[in-house]
C-alpha positions as CSV (number, residue, x, y, z in Angstrom):
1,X,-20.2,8.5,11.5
2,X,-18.8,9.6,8.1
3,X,-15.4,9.0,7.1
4,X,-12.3,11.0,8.4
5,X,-15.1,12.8,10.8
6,X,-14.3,14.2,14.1
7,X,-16.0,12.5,16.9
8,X,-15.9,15.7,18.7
9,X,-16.9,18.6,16.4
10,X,-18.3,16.3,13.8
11,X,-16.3,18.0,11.1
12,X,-13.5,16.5,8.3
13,X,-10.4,16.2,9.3
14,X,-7.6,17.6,7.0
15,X,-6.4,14.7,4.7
16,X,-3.1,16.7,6.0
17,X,-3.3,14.9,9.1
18,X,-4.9,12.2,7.6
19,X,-1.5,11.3,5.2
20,X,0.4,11.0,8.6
21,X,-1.3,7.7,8.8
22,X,0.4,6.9,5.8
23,X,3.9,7.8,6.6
24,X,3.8,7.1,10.5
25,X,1.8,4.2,11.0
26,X,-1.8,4.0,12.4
27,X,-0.6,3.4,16.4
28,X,-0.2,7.1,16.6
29,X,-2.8,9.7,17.4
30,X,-3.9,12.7,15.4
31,X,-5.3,16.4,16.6
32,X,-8.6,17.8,14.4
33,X,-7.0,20.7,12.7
34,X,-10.6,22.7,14.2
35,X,-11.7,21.6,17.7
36,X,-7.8,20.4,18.4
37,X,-9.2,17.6,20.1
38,X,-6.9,14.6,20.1
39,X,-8.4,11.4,18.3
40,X,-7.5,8.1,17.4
41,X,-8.3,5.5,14.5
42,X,-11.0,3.2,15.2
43,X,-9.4,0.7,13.0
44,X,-6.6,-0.2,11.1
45,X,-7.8,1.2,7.5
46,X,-6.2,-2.0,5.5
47,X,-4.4,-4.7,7.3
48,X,-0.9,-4.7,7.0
49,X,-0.6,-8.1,5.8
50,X,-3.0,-7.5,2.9
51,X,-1.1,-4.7,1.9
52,X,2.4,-7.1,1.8
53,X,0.9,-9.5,-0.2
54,X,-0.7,-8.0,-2.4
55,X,2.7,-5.4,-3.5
56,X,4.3,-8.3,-3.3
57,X,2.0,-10.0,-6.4
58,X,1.9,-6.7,-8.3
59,X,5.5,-6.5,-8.2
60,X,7.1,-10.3,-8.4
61,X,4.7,-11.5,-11.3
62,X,5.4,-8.9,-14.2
63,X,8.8,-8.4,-13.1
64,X,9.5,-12.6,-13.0
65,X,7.2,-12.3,-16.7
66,X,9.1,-9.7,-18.0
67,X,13.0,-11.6,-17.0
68,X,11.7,-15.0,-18.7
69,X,8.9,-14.6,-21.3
70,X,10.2,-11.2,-22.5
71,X,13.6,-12.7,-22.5
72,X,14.9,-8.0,-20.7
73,X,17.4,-8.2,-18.0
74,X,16.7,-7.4,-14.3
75,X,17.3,-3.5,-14.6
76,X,15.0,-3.2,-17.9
77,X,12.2,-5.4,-16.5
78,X,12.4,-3.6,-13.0
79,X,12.1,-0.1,-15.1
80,X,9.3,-1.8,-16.6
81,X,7.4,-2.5,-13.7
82,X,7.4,0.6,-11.6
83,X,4.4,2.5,-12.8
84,X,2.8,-0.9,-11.2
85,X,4.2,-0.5,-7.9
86,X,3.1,3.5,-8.4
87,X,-0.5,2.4,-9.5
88,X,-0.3,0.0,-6.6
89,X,0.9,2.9,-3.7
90,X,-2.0,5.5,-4.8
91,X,-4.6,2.6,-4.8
92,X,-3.5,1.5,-1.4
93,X,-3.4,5.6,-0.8
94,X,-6.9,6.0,-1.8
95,X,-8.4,3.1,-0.5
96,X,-6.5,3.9,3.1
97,X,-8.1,7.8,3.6
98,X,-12.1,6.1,2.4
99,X,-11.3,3.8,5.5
100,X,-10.3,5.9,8.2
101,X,-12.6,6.3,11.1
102,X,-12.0,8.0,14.5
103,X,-13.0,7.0,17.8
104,X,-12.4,9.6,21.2
């Protein structure tokens, strides 16, 4: 099975419904937006905990580099570090709808 394919009709599901995934959670169920079938995820896309950690690393080491080796305060260093944390939410994003796969 290919990614993000219907079991039933064997055709992509929108990444609309997909990107509920991302906001909801992945216990919930989804419709195909053709056959209106209702279909769950297989498996979790990326484990939780993976995802913790790892925004947690991309975040606490520059920001904790920035406040000591670059001698900026926290509000500076914080501004400095967000287009990580942005880098880091479309990677997890990305990497989240090439792992989805639906079961009946």
């Amino acid at each position: 099975m290919k990614t993000r394919e219907c079991p039933y009709c064997h055709k992509k599901v929108s990444i609309s419904n997909c990107f509920k995934y991302i906001i909801r959670g992945t216990k919930y169920s989804t419709t195909c937006n053709h056959c209106e079938h209702e279909i769950w995820l297989e498996k979790e896309p990326l484990p939780f905990t993976y995802c913790v950690v790892v925004g947690f690393l991309i975040i606490y080491i520059p920001l904790q580099f920035c406040i000591y080796y670059l001698h900026m305060d926290f509000i500076n260093s914080v501004i400095y570090c967000m287009p990580l944390a942005v880098i880091a939410e479309i990677t997890s994003i990305i990497l989240t709808m090439n792992r989805i796969y639906f079961k009946k």
